[in-house]
PyMOL Python script that loads the backbone (N, CA, C, O; Angstrom):
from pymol import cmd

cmd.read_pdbstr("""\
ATOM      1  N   UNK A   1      74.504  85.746  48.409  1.00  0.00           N
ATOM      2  CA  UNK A   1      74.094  85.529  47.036  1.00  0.00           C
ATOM      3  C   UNK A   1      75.137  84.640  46.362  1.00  0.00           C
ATOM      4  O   UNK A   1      76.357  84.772  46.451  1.00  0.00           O
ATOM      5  N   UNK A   2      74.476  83.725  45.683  1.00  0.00           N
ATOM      6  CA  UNK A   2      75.419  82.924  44.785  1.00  0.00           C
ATOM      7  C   UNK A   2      75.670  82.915  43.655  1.00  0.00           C
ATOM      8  O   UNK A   2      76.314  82.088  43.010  1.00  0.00           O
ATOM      9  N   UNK A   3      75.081  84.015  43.282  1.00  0.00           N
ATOM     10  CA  UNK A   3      74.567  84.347  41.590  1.00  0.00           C
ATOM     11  C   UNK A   3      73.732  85.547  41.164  1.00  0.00           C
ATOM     12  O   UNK A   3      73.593  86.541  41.876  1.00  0.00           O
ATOM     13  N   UNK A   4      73.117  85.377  39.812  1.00  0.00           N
ATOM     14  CA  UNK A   4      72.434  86.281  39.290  1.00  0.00           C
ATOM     15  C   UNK A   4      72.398  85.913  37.545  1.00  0.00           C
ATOM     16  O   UNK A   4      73.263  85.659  36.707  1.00  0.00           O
ATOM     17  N   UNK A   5      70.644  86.063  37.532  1.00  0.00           N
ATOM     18  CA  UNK A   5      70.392  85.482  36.532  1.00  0.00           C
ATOM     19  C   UNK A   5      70.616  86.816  35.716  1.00  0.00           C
ATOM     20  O   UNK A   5      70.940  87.889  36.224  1.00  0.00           O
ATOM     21  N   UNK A   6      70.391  86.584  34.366  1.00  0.00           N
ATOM     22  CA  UNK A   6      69.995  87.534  33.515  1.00  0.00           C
ATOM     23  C   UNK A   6      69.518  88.818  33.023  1.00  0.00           C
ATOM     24  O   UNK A   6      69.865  89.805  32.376  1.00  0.00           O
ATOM     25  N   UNK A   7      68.103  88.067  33.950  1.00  0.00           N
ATOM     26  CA  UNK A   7      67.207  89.002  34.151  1.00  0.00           C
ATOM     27  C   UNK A   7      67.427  90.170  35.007  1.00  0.00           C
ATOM     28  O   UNK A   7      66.876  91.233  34.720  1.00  0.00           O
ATOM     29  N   UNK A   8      68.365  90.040  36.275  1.00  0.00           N
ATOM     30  CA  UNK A   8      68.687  90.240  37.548  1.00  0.00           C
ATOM     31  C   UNK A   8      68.123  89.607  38.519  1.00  0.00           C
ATOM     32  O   UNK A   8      68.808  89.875  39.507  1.00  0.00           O
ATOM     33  N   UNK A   9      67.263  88.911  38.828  1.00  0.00           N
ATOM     34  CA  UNK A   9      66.894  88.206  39.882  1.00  0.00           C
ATOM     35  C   UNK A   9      68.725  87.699  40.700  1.00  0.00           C
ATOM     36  O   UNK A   9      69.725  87.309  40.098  1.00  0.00           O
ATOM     37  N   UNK A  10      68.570  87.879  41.914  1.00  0.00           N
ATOM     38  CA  UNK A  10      69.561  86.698  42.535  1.00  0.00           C
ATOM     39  C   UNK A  10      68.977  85.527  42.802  1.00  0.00           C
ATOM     40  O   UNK A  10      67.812  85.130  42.790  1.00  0.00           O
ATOM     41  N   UNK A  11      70.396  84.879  43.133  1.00  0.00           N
ATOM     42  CA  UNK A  11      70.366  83.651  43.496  1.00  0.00           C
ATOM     43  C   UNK A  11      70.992  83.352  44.670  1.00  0.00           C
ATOM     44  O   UNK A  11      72.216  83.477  44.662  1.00  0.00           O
ATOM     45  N   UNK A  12      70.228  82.820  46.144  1.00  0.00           N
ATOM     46  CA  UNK A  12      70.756  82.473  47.306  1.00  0.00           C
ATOM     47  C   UNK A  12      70.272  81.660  47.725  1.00  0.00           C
ATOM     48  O   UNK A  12      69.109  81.255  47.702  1.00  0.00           O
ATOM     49  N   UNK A  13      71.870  81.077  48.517  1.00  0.00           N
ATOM     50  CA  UNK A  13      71.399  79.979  49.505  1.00  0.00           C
ATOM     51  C   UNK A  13      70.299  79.955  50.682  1.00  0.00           C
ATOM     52  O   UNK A  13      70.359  80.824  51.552  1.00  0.00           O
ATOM     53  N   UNK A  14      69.523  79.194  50.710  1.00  0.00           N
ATOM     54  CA  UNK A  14      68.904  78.955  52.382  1.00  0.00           C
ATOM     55  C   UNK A  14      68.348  77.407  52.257  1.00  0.00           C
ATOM     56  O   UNK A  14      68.319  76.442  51.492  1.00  0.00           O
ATOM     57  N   UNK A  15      67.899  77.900  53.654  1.00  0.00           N
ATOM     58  CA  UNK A  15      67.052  76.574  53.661  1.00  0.00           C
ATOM     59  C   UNK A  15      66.088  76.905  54.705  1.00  0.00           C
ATOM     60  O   UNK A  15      66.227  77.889  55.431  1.00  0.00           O
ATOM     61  N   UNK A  16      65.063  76.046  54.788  1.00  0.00           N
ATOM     62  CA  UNK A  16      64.010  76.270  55.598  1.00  0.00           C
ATOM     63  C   UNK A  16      64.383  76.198  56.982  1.00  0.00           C
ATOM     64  O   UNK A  16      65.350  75.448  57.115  1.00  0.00           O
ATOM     65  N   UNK A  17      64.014  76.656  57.979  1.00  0.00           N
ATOM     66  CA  UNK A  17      63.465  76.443  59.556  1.00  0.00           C
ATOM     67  C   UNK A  17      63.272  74.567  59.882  1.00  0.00           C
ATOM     68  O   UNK A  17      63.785  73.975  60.832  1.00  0.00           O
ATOM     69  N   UNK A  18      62.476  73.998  58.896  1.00  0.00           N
ATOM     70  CA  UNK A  18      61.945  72.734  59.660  1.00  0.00           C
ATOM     71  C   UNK A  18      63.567  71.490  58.820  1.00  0.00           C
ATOM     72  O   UNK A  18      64.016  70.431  59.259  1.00  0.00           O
ATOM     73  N   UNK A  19      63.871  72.091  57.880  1.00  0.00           N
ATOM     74  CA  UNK A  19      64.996  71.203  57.382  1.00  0.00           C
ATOM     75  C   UNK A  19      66.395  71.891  57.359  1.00  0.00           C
ATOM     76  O   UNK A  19      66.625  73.095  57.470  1.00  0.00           O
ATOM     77  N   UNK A  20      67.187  70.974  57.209  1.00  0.00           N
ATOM     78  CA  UNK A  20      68.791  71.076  57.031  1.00  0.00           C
ATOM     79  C   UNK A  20      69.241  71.148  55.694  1.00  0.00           C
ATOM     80  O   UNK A  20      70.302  71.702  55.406  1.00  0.00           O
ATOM     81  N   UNK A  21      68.384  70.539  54.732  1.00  0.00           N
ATOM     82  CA  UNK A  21      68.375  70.760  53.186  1.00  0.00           C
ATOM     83  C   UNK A  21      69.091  72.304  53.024  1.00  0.00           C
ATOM     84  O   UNK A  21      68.644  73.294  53.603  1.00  0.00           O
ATOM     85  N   UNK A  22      70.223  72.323  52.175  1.00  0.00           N
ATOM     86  CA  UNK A  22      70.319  73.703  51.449  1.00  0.00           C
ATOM     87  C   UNK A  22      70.228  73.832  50.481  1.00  0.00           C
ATOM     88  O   UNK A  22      70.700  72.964  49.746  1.00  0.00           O
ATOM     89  N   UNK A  23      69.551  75.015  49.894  1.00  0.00           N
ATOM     90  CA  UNK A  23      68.668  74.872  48.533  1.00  0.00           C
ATOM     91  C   UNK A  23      69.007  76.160  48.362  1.00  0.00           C
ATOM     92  O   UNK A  23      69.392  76.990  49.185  1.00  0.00           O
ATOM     93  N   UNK A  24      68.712  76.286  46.490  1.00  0.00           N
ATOM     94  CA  UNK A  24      69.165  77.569  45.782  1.00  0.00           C
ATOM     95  C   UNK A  24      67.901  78.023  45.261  1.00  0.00           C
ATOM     96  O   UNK A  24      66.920  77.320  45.019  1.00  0.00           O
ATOM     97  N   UNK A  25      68.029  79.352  45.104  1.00  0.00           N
ATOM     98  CA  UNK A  25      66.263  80.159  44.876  1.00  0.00           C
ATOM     99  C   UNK A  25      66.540  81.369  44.742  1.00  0.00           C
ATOM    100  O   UNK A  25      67.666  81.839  44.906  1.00  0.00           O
ATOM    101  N   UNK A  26      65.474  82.036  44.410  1.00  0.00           N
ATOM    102  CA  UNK A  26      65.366  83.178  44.019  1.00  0.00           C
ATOM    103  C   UNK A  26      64.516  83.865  45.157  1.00  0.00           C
ATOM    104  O   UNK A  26      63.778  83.103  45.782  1.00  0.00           O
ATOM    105  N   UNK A  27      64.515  85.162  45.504  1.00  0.00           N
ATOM    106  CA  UNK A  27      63.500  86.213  47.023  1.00  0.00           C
ATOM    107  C   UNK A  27      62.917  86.283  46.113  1.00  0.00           C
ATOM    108  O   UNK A  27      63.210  86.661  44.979  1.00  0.00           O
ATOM    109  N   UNK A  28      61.027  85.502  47.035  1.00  0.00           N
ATOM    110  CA  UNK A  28      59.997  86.353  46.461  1.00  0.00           C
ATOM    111  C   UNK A  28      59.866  87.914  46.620  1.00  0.00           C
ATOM    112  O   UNK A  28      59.012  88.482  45.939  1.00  0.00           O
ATOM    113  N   UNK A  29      60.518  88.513  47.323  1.00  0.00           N
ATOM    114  CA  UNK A  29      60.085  89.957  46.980  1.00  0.00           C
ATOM    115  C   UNK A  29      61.242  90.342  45.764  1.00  0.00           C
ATOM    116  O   UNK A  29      61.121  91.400  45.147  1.00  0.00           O
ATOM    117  N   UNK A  30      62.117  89.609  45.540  1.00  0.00           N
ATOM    118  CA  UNK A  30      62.770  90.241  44.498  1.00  0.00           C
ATOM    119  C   UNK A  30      61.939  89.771  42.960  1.00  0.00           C
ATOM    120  O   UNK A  30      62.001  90.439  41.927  1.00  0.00           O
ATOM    121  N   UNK A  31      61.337  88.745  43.087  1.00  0.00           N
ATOM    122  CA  UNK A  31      60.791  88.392  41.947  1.00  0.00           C
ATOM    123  C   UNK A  31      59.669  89.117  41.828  1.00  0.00           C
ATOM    124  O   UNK A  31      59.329  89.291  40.658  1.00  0.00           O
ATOM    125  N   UNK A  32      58.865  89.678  42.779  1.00  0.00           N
ATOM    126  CA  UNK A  32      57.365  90.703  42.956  1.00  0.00           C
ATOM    127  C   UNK A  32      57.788  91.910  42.264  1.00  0.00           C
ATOM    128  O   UNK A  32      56.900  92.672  41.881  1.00  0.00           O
ATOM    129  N   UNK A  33      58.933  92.189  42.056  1.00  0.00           N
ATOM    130  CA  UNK A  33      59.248  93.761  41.298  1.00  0.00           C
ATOM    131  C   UNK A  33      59.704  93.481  39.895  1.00  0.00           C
ATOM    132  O   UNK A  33      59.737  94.378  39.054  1.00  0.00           O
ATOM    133  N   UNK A  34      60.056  92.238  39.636  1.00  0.00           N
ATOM    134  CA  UNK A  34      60.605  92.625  38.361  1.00  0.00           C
ATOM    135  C   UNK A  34      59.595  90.824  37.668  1.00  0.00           C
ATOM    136  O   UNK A  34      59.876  90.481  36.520  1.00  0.00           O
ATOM    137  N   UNK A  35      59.106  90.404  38.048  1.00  0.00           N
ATOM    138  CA  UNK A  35      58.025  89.298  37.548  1.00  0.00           C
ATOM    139  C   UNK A  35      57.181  88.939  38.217  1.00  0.00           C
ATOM    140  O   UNK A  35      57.049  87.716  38.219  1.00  0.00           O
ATOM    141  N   UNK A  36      56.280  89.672  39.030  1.00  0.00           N
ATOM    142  CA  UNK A  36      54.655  89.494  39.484  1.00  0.00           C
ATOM    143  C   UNK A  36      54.153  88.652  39.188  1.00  0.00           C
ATOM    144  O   UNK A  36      53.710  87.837  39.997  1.00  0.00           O
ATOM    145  N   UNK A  37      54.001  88.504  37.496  1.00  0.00           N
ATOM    146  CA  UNK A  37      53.052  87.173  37.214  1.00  0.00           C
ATOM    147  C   UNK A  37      53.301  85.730  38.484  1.00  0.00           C
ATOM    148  O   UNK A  37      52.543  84.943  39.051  1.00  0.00           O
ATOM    149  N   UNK A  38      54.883  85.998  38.477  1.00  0.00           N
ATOM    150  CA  UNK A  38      55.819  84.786  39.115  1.00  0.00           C
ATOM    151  C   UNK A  38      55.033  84.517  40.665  1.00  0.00           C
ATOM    152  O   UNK A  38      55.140  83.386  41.141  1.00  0.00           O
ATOM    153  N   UNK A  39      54.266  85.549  41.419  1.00  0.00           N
ATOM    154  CA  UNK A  39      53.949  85.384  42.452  1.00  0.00           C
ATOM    155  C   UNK A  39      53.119  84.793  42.844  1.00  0.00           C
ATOM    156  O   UNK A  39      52.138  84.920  42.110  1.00  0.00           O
ATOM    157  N   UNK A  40      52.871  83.892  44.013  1.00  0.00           N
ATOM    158  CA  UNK A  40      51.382  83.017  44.676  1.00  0.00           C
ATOM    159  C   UNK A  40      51.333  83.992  45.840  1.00  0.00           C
ATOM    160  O   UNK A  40      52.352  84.091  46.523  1.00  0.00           O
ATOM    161  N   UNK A  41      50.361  84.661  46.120  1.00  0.00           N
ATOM    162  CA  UNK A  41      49.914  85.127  47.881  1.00  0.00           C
ATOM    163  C   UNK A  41      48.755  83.789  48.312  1.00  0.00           C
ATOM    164  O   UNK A  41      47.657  83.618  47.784  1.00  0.00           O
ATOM    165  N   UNK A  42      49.277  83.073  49.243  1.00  0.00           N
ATOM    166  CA  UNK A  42      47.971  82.599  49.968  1.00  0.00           C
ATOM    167  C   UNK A  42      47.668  83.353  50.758  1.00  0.00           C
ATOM    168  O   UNK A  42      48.372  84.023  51.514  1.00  0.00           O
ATOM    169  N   UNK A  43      45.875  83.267  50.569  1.00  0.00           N
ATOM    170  CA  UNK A  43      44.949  84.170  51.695  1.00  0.00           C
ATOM    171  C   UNK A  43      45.126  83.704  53.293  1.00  0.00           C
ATOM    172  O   UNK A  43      44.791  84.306  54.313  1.00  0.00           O
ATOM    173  N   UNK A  44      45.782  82.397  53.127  1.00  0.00           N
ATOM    174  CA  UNK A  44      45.111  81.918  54.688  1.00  0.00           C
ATOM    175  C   UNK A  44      46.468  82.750  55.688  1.00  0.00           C
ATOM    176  O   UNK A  44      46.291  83.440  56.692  1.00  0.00           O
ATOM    177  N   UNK A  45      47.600  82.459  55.123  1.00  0.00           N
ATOM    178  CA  UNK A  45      48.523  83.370  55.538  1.00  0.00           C
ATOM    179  C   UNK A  45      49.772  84.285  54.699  1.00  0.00           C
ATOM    180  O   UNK A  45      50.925  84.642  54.943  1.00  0.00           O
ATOM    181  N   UNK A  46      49.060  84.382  53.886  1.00  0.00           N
ATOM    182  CA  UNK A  46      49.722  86.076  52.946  1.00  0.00           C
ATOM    183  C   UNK A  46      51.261  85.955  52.690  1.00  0.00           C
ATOM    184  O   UNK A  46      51.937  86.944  52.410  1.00  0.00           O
ATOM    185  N   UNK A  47      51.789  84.679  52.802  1.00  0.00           N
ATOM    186  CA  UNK A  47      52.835  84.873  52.733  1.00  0.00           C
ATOM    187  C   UNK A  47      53.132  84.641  50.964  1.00  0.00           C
ATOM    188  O   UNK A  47      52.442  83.845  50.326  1.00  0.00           O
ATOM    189  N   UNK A  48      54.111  85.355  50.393  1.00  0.00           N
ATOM    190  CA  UNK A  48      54.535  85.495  48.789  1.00  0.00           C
ATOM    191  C   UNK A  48      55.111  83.857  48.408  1.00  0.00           C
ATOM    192  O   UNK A  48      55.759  83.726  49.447  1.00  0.00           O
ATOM    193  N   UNK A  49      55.239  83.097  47.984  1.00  0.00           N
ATOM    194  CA  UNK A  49      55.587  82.531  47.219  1.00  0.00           C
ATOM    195  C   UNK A  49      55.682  82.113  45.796  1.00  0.00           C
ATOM    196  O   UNK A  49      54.646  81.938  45.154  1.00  0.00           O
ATOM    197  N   UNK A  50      57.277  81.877  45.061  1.00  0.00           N
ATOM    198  CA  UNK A  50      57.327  81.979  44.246  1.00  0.00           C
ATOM    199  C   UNK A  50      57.004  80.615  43.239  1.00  0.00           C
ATOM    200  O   UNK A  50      57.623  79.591  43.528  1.00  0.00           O
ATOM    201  N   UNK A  51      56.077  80.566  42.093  1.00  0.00           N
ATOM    202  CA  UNK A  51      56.276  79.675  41.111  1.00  0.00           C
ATOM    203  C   UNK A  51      57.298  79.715  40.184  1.00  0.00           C
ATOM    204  O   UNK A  51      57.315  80.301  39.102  1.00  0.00           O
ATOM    205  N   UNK A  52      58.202  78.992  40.742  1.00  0.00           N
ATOM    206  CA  UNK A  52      59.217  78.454  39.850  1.00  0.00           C
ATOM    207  C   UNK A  52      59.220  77.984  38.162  1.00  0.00           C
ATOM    208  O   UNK A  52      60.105  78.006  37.306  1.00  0.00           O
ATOM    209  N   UNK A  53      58.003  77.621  38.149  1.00  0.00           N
ATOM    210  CA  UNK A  53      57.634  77.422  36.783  1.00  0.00           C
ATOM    211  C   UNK A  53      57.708  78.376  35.639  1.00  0.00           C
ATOM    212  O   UNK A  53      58.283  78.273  34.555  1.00  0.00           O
ATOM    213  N   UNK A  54      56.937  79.391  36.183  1.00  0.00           N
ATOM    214  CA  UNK A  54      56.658  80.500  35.591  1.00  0.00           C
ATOM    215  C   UNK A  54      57.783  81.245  34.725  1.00  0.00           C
ATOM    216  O   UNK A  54      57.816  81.922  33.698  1.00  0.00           O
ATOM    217  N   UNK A  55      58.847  80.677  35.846  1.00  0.00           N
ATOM    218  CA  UNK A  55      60.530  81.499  35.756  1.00  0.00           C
ATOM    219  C   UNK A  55      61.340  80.622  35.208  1.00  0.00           C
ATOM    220  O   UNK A  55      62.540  80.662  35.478  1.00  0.00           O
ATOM    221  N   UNK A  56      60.931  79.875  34.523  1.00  0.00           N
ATOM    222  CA  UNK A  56      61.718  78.715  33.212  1.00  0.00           C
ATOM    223  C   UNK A  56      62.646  78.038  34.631  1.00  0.00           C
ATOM    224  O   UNK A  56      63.699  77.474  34.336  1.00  0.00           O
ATOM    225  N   UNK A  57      62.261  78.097  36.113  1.00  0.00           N
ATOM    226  CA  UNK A  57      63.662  77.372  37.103  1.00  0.00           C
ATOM    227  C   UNK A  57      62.950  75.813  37.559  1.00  0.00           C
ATOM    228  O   UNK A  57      61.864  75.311  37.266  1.00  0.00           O
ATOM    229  N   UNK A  58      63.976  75.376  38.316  1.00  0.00           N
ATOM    230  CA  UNK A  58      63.532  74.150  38.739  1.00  0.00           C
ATOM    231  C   UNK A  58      64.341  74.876  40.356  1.00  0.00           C
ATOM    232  O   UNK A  58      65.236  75.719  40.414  1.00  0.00           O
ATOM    233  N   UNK A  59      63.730  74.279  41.334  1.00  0.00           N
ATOM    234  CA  UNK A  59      64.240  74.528  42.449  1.00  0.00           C
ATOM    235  C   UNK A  59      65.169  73.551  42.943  1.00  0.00           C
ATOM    236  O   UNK A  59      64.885  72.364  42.787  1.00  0.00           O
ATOM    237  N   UNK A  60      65.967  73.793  43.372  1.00  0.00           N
ATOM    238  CA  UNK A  60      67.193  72.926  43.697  1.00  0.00           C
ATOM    239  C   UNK A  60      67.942  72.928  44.730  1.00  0.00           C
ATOM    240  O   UNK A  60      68.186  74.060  45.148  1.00  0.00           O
ATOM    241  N   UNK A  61      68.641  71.634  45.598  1.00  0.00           N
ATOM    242  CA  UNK A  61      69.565  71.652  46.397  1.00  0.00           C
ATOM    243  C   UNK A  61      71.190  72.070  45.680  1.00  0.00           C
ATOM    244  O   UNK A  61      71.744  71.894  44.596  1.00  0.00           O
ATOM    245  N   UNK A  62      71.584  72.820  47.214  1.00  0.00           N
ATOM    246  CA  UNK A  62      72.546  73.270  46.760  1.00  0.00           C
ATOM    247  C   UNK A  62      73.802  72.501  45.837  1.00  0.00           C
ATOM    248  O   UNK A  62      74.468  72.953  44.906  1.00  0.00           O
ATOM    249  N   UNK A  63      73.830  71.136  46.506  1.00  0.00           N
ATOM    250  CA  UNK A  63      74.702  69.996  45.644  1.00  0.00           C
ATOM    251  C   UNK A  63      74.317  69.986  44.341  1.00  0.00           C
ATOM    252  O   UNK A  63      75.177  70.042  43.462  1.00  0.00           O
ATOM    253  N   UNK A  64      73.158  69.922  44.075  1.00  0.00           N
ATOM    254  CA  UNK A  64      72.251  69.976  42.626  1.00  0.00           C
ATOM    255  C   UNK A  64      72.511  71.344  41.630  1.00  0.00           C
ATOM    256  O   UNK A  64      72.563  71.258  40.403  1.00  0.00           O
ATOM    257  N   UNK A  65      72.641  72.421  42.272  1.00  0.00           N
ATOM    258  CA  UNK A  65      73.175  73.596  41.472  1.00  0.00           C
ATOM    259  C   UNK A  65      74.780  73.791  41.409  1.00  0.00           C
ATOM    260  O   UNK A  65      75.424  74.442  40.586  1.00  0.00           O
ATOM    261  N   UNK A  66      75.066  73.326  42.095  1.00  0.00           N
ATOM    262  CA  UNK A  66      76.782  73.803  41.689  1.00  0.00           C
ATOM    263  C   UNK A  66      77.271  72.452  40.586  1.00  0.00           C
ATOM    264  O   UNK A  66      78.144  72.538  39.722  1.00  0.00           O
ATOM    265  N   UNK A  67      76.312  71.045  40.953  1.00  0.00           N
ATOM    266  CA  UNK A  67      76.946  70.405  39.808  1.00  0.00           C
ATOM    267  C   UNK A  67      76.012  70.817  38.228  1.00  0.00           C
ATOM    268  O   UNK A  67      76.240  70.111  37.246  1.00  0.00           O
ATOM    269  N   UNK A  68      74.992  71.981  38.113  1.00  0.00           N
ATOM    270  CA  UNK A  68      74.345  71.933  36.932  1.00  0.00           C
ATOM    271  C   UNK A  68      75.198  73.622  36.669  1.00  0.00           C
ATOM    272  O   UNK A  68      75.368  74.087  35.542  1.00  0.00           O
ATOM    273  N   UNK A  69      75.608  74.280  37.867  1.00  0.00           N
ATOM    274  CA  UNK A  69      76.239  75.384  37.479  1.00  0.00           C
ATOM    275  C   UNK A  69      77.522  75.433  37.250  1.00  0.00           C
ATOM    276  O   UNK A  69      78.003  76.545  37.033  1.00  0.00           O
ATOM    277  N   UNK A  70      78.260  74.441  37.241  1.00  0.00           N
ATOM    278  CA  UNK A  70      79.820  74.066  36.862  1.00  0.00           C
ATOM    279  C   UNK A  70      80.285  74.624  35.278  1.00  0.00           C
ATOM    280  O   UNK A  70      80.481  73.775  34.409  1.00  0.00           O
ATOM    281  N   UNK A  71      80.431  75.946  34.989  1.00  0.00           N
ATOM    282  CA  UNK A  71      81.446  76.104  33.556  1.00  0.00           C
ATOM    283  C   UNK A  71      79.892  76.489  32.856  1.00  0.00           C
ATOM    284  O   UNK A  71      79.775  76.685  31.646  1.00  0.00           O
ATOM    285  N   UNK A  72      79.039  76.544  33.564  1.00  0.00           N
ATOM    286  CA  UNK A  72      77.624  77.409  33.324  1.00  0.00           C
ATOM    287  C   UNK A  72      77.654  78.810  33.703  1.00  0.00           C
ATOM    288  O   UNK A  72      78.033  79.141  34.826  1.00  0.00           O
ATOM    289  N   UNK A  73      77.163  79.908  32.566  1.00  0.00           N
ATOM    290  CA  UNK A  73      76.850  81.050  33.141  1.00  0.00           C
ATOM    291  C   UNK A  73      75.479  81.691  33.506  1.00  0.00           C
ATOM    292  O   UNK A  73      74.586  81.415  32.705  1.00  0.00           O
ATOM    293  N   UNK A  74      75.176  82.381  34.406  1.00  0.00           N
ATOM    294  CA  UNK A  74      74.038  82.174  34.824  1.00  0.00           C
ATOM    295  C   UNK A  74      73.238  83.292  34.599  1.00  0.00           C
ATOM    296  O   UNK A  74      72.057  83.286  34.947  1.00  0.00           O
TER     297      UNK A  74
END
""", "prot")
cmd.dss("prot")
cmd.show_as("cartoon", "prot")
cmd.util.cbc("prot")
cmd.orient("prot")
């Protein structure tokens, strides 16, 4: 974890399987308990994903959050 918003949601690093990109985000199952609205299930394969929108975030590489989280509290 690299963080923690407000709300409590965390904030961690990953990145996908098909890229090397590291990117900062929030667990859809952590967002399913405390902001549902926030959730997409696709039917074709059920997996949770989160709208970022919903959650006032922009999704971001990790270079991209440490220079917008610099002397920022989160």
């Amino acid at each position: 974890m690299v963080g923690r918003r407000d709300d409590g949601l965390g904030l961690y690093r990953y990145r996908y399987l098909w890229s090397d990109t590291v990117y900062v985000g929030v667990m859809a199952q952590e967002v399913a308990l405390i902001r549902p609205d926030a959730i997409v299930r696709n039917a074709l394969d059920d997996y949770l994903r989160v709208d970022y929108g919903r959650l006032g975030l922009k999704l971001m590489t990790l270079p991209e959050w440490e220079a917008v989280s610099k002397g920022k509290r989160l």
